[in-house]
N, C-alpha and C positions, 0 to 999 in steps of 0.2 A: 384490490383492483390496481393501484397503484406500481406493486410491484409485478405484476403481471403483464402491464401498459409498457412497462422497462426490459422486463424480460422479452417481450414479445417485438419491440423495436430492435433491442440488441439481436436476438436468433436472424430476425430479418434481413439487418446487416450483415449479418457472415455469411449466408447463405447468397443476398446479392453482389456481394463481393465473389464470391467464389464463381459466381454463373457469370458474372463478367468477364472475370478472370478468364476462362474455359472459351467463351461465344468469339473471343479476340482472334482476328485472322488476318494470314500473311505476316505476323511473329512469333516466335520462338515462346515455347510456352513458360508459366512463368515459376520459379523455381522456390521452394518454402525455402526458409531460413529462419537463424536463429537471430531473436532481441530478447532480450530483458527491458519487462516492461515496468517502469519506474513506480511506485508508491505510492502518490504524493502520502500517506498519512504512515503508513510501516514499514518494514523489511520485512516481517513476518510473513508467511505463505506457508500453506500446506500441500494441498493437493492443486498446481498450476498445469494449465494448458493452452499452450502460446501457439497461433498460428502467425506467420509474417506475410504478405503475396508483396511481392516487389513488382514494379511497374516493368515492362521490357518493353524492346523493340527489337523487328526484325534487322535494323540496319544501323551500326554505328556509327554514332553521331558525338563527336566533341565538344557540339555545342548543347547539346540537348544538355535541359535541364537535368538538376539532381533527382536520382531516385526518393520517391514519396509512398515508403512503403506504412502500409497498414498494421499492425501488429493488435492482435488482439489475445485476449487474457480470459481464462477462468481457473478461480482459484477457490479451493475449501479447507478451514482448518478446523480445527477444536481449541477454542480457546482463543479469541482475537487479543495483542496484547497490544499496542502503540505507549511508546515511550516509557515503557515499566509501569503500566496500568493497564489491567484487565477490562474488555470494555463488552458489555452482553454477558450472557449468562454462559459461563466456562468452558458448561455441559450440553451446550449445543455447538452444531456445529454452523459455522460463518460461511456466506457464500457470498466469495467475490468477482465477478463479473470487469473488464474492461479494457480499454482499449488503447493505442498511442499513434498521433499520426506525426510522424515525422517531417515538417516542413522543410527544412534545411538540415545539411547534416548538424549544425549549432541548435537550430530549434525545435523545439517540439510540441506537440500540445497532449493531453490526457485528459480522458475521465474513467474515475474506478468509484466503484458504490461497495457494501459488504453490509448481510443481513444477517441475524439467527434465526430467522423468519418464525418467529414469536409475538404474535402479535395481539393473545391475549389478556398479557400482562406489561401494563405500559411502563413498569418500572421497571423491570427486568429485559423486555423487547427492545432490539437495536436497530437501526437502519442509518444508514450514513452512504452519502452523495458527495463526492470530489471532484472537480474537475482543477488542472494544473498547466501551468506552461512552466517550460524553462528551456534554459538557454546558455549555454557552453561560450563562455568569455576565452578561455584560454584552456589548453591542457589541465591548467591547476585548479581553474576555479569557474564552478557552474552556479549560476544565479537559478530562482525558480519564485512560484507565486502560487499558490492552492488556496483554493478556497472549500470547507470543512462545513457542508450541510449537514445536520442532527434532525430531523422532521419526527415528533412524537410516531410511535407503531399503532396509537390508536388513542380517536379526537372523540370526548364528550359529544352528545347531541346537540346537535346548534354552533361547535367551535370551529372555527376558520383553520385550516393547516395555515403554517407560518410561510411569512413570503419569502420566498429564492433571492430575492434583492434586499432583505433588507438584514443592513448590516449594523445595525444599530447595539447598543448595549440590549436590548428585550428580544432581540432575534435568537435564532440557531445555528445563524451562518459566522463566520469564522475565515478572517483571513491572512493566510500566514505566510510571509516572505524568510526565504532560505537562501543560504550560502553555503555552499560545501568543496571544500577544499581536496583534492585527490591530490596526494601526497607519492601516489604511486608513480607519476615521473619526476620522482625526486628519489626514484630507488628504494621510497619506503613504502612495503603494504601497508598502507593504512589509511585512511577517509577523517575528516572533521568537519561535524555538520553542526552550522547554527540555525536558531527558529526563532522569531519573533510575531506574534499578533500584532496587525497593525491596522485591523476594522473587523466589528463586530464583539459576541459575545466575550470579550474582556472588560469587564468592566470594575470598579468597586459597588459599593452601598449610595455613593453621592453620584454614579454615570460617568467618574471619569475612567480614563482609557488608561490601561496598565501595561501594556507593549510588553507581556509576561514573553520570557526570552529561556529555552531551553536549549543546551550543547550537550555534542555527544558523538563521543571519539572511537574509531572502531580500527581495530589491528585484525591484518587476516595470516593465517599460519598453514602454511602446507604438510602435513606431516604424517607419516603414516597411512597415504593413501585417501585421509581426513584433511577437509578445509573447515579450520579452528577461529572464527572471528568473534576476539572477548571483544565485548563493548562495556563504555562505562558513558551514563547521561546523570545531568543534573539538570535542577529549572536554577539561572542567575538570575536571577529577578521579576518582581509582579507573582501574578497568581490569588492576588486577591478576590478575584472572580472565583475561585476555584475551580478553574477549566481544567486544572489538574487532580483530580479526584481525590489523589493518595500522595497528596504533598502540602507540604507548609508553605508561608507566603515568603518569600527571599530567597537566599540559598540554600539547596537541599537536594542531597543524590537522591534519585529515584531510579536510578536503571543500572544496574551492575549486574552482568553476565556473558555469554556466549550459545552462536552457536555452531554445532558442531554437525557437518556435511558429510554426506559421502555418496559416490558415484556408483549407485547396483545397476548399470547396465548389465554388465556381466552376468552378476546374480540373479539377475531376470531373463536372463537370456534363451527361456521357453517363449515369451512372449517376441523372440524375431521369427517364430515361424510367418507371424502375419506379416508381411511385406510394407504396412503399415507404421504398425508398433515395431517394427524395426528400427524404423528413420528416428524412432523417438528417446531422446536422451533422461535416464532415468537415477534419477537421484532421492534419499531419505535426510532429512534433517532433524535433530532434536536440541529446542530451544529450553535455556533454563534463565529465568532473570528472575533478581535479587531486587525489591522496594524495599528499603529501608524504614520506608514512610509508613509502609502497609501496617497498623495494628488496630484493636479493638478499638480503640477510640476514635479512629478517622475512618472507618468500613462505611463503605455507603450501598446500597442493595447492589448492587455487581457482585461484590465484596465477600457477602454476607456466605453466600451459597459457594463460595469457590472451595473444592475440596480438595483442590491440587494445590492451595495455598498452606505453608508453613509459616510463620512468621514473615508474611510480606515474599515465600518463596514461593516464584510461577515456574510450571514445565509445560511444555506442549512439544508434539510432536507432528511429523507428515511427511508425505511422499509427494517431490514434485515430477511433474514431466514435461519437456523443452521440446516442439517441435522444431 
C-alpha cells in the first residue's frame, strides 16, 4: 500500500502539473526542456524519462523572478549498484521514480525513491527514499545534504515501520553531506566527489558515530562517438557500522570502473515518425565496476544470488531517454 500511496501522489503531480501548465492564459505556452536530474545516492540509471515545464510569461520582465522549473524523473534499471555495491536483488528490475525543483539557479531541492518491488522476501526486497538539497558555491564547487531512507519491504505482525525522523544509530535513516568539486572549469573533464555520514545509521557496537567518509573521482572521455567515464571510489575512513556491505573498516577501494555512453538517436530514428518521440533524446549505456572487497567471505544476501558477479565484477546495462 505504501508504494502505491507514492506512486499515486507522484502520477498526480505530473499530470497537475501539466494541466496547469496548459489552463495558463494570455502567456506563451510553456516549452519542455532538457535537466539532468541529480541522484542524490547514484549516477547509475537505466531506462530515464525526464520532463522539465519552465514557468513563462506573456511579457518580459527584468525584474521578474528566476525561472522555477519542475523536472521530473522516471527511471528503471537491472541491477541498482551505488558506490561499487550491488543493492536488491541483480535480477530484478529497480524502479526509480523523482523529481528536482529548482529554487534558485545555485539551489535546489530533490526526492528520488528506487524499488525492486519485491516485497516477499525481506532480505532480498529493497525500497529506499531520498530526499536532497544542494547548492552551487561557485563554478568549482557544489555543497549537497541527502538524507538515505532504508524502510524494511515487509514488517512482522505487531512491528512498527521505522520513523522518517529518526536518525539515531537504531534507525534506517542516513545522512550524508557532500562536496564535489567540478574540475571541468579548470579545463579538466573530470568531477571529485566526497561523502561523509554525519547522523544516523553509522554507528559502531558501543553507539558511537563513525563519520564513514567515501571519495570518488570520475574522468569523462569523448571518443569515438562514445562518452568514456572510468571512475575510481574508495571508503577513507569508518564503516564500522558496515553501511557499506562489501567493504572493510578503514581504507579500501570498492569502486573501479567506467561507463561507457552512446547517443542512438540516429539508430532509432523509426521512432521520430511519432512527432513525440522525436523531441526525445536517445541514448544506451553499459556500466561495468570492479569491488575488490566483493568475495566469499564478506557476500551478504544481495551478494549471494548475483550472477553477473565475477570475483567482486558488476555489469549492467540500459537505455535512457532525455526529454
Amino acid at each position: 500500500m505504501k508504494k502505491i500511496y507514492f506512486a499515486t501522489l507522484f502520477c498526480l503531480f505530473v499530470l497537475t502539473s501539466i494541466v496547469k501548465a496548459q489552463d495558463t492564459t494570455n502567456v506563451s505556452a510553456p516549452t519542455p526542456s532538457v535537466e539532468i536530474v541529480p541522484d542524490p545516492a547514484t549516477e547509475e540509471a537505466g531506462l530515464k524519462v525526464e520532463i522539465t515545464l519552465d514557468s513563462v510569461t506573456g511579457v518580459e520582465d527584468e525584474s521578474a523572478e528566476p525561472e522555477r522549473p519542475w523536472a521530473i524523473s522516471l527511471s528503471t534499471q537491472k541491477g541498482y549498484i551505488w558506490r561499487g555495491q550491488p543493492l536488491g536483488l541483480p535480477d530484478h528490475l529497480a524502479i526509480q521514480p523523482g523529481f528536482t525543483y529548482t529554487v534558485t539557479p545555485e539551489l535546489s531541492l530533490s526526492f528520488w525513491m528506487t524499488t525492486n518491488l519485491n516485497n516477499n522476501n525481506p532480505q532480498q526486497g529493497y525500497d529506499e527514499y531520498d530526499i536532497a538539497i544542494s547548492y552551487t558555491v561557485s563554478d568549482l564547487v557544489t555543497v549537497g545534504l541527502a538524507s538515505y531512507y532504508f524502510p524494511p519491504v515487509k514488517l512482522a505482525e505487531g512491528e512498527e515501520a521505522p520513523s522518517f525522523t529518526d536518525f539515531s544509530g537504531e534507525g534506517v535513516q542516513t545522512l550524508d553531506a557532500t562536496i564535489i568539486f567540478d574540475l571541468n572549469t579548470k579545463n579538466i573533464p573530470a568531477t571529485i566527489l566526497w561523502s561523509t555520514f554525519i547522523a544516523g545509521a553509522d554507528v559502531d557496537d558501543e553507539d558511537s558515530r563513525q563519520f564513514t567518509s567515501y571519495v570518488e573521482a570520475t574522468y569523462t572521455i569523448e571518443k569515438f562517438g562514445l562518452t568514456i567515464a572510468p571512475t575510481v571510489g574508495a571508503l577513507v575512513f569508518g564503516n564500522k557500522s558496515a553501511y557499506y556491505s562489501f567493504a572493510k573498516e578503514g581504507f579500501n577501494l570498492v569502486n573501479i570502473g567506467a561507463k561507457i555512453s552512446k547517443d542512438l538517436s540516429e539508430n532509432l530514428s523509426f521512432l521520430n515518425k511519432n512527432p513525440i518521440l522525436e523531441k526525445i533524446s536517445k541514448s544506451g549505456w553499459v556500466s561495468i565496476t570492479y569491488n575488490p572487497q566483493i568475495n566469499e567471505d564478506n557476500e551478504t544476501s544481495y551478494g549471494s544470488s548475483d550472477a553477473s558477479k565475477v570475483g567482486g565484477l558488476l555489469i549492467s546495462a540500459g537505455l535512457q531517454l532525455d526529454f
